[in-house]
DOTORVO-385854 format. One record per residue: x, y, z of N, C-alpha, C in turn; residue in one letter. Coordinates in steps of 0.2 Angstrom, whole numbers, plus 5000, padded with zeros to 4 digits. Layout:
BEGIN
XYZXYZXYZA;...
//
This chain:
BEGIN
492849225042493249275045492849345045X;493149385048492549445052493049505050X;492949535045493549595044493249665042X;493549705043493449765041493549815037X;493349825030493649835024493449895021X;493549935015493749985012493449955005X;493049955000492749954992493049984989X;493649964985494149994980493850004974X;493549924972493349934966492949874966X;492349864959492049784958491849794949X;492049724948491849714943491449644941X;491149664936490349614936490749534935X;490349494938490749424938490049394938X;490049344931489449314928488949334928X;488049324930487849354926487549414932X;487449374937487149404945487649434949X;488249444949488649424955489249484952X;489649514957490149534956490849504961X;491449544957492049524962492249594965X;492249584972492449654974493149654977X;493449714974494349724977494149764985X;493949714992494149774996494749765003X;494949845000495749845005495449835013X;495949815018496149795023496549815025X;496449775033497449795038497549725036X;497349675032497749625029498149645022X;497749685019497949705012497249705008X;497649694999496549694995496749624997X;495949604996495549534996495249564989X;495149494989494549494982494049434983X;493649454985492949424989492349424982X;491949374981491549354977490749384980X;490649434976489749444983489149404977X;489249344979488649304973487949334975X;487749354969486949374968486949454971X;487549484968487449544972487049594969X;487149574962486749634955485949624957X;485549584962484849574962484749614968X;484449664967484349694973483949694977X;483349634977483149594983483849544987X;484449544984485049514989485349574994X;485149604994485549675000486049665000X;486549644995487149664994487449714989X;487149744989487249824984487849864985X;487549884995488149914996488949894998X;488949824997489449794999489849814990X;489649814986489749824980489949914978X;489949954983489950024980490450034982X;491050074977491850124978491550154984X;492050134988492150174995491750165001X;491150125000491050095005491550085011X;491350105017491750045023491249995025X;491449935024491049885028491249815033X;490949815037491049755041490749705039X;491249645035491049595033491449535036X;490749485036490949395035491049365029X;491649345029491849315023491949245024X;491749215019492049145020492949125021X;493149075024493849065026494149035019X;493849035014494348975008494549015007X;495249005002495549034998495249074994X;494549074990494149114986493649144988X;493749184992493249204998492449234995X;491949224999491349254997491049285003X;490549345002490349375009489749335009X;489749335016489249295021488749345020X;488949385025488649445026489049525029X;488649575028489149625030488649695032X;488949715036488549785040488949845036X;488749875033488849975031489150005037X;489750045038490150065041489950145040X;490150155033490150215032489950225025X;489950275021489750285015489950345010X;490150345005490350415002489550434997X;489150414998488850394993488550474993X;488450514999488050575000488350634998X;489050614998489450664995489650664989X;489350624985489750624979489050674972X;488850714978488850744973489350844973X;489950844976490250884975490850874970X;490650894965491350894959492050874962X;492150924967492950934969492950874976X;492450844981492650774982492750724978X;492050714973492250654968493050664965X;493250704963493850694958494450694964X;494350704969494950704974494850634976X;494150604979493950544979494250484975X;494250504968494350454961495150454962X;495350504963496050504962496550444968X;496150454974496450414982496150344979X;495550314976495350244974495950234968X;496050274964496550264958497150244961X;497550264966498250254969497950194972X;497550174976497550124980497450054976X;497350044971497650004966498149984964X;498650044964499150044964500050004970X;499450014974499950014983500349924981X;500949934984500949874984501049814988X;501049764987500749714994501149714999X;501749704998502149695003502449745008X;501849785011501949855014501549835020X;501649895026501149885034500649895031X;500149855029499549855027498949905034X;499149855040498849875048499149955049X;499649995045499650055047499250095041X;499350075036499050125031498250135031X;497950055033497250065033496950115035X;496850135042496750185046496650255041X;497450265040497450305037497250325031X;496950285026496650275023495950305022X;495650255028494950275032494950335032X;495250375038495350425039495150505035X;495750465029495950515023495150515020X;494850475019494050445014493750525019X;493750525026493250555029493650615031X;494150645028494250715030494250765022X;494250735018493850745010493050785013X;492650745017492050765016492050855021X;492650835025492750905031492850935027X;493650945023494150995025494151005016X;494551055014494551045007494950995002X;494450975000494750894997495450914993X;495650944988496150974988496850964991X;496750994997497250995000497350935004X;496650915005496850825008497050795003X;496950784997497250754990497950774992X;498350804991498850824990499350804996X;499050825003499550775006499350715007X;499050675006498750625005499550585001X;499350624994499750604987500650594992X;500650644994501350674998501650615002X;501050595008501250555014501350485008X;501050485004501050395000501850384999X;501850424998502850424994502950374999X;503050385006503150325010503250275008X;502450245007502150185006502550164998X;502650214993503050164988504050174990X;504150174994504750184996504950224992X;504850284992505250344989505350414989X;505750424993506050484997506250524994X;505850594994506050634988506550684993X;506950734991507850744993507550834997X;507250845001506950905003507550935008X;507950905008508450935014508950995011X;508951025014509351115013509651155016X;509951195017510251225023510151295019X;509951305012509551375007508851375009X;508351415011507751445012507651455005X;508051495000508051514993507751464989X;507951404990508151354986507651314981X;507351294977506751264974506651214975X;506051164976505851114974505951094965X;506151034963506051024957505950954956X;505150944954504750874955505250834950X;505350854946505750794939506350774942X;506850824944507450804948507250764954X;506750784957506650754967506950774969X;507450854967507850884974507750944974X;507950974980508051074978508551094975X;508251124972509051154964508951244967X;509451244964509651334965509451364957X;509151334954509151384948508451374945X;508051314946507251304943506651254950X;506251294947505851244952505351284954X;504851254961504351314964504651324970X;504251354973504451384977503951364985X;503851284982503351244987503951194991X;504551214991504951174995504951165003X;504451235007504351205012503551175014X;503251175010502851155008502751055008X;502951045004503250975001503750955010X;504150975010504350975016503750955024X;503451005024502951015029502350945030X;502250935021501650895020501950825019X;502550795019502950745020503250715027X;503350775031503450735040503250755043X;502750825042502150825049501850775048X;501550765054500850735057500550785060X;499950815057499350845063498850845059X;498350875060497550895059497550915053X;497350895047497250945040497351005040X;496851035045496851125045497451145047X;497851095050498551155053499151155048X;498951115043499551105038499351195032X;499951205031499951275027499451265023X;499051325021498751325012499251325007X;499051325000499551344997499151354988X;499451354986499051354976498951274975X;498651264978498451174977498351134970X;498151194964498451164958499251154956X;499351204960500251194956500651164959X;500351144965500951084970500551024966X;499751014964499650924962499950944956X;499950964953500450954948501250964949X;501650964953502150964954502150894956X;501650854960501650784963501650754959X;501050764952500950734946501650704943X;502050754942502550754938503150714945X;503150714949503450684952503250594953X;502750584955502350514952502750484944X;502450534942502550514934503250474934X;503750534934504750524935504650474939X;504550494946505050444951504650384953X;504050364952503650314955503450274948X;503450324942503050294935502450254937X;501950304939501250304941501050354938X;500650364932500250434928499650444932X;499650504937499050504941498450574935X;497950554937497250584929497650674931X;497450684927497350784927496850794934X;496650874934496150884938495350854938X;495450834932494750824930494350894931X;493750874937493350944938493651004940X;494051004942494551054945494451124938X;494351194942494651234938495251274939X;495351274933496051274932496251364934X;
//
């Protein structure tokens, strides 16, 4: 088969060889790249977080790459602190995803998401990133109001009239538009991922990392 996939993750499998997790518009696969670790095999890149690659896999159940062409690559960018850690965090959740979702609709968006990190500020693509996923784990946080006053509160899920932030249209905005990174509002990017953090945490029971390089 002839698929086009995303490097989530690998790990060494015997002594030469790795298993690599790469997501699809089928879902992950878990593909065997034999003799990858030898880099007279030119399977190196097929082996690196975030690669996109066009590969042939074999058809068995326990698939192994034939061969594969490099699509794209994060490898240029990672030397910016604040990609890598907006980076790590999007590979972190996508381990998490679970199978029985449009796999064919998220991919893209996936793709997409990897290559506007390197544009826009990773930050704020992390976060509606983080935001639009809620989807994908079926969980609808309660943003509806007829109060402009009213708070967002990540640990309840709803807007409360007494505690919260004040990122309620926010949360709003970055949950059912669709448009271009730049046209969605700025905001304090630490304190809405953390708002998301804490939301993950309660409603999803996913602990997504701290900022790591981020300052605070």
């Amino acid at each position: 088969m002839k698929i086009e996939g995303i490097v989530i993750s690998s790990v060494d499998y015997k002594e030469t060889s790795k298993l690599v997790n790469l997501y699809t518009e089928l879902g992950m696969l878990c593909v065997k790249a034999l003799g990858s670790k030898k880099i007279k095999n030119n399977l190196l890149g097929f082996t690196q977080t975030g690669n996109i690659v066009l590969s042939i896999l074999t058809d068995n159940k326990y698939k192994e790459v034939i061969e594969f062409e490099l699509i794209d690559s994060m490898y240029m960018y990672l030397n910016d602190i604040n990609i890598i850690d907006s980076f790590s965090k999007i590979i972190d959740l996508m381990n998490s995803i679970p199978e029985d979702i449009n796999h064919k609709r998220l991919y893209p968006y996936l793709k997409k998401t990897l290559n506007d990190i390197k544009i826009y500020n990773p930050k704020k693509v992390l976060c509606i990133f983080l935001i639009k996923m809620l989807y994908v784990f079926g969980v609808n946080p309660n943003l509806e109001t007829k109060n402009n006053e009213m708070y967002f509160d990540p640990i309840k899920g709803h807007a409360s009239e007494l505690t919260g932030s004040n990122n309620l249209k926010i949360w709003k905005e970055y949950y059912y538009d669709k448009k271009d990174i730049d046209s969605y509002t700025d905001c304090d990017f630490n304190n809405l991922y953390n708002e998301i953090k804490l939301y993950y945490n309660y409603h999803i029971d996913i602990n997504i990392k701290l900022w790591g390089y981020y300052e605070k």
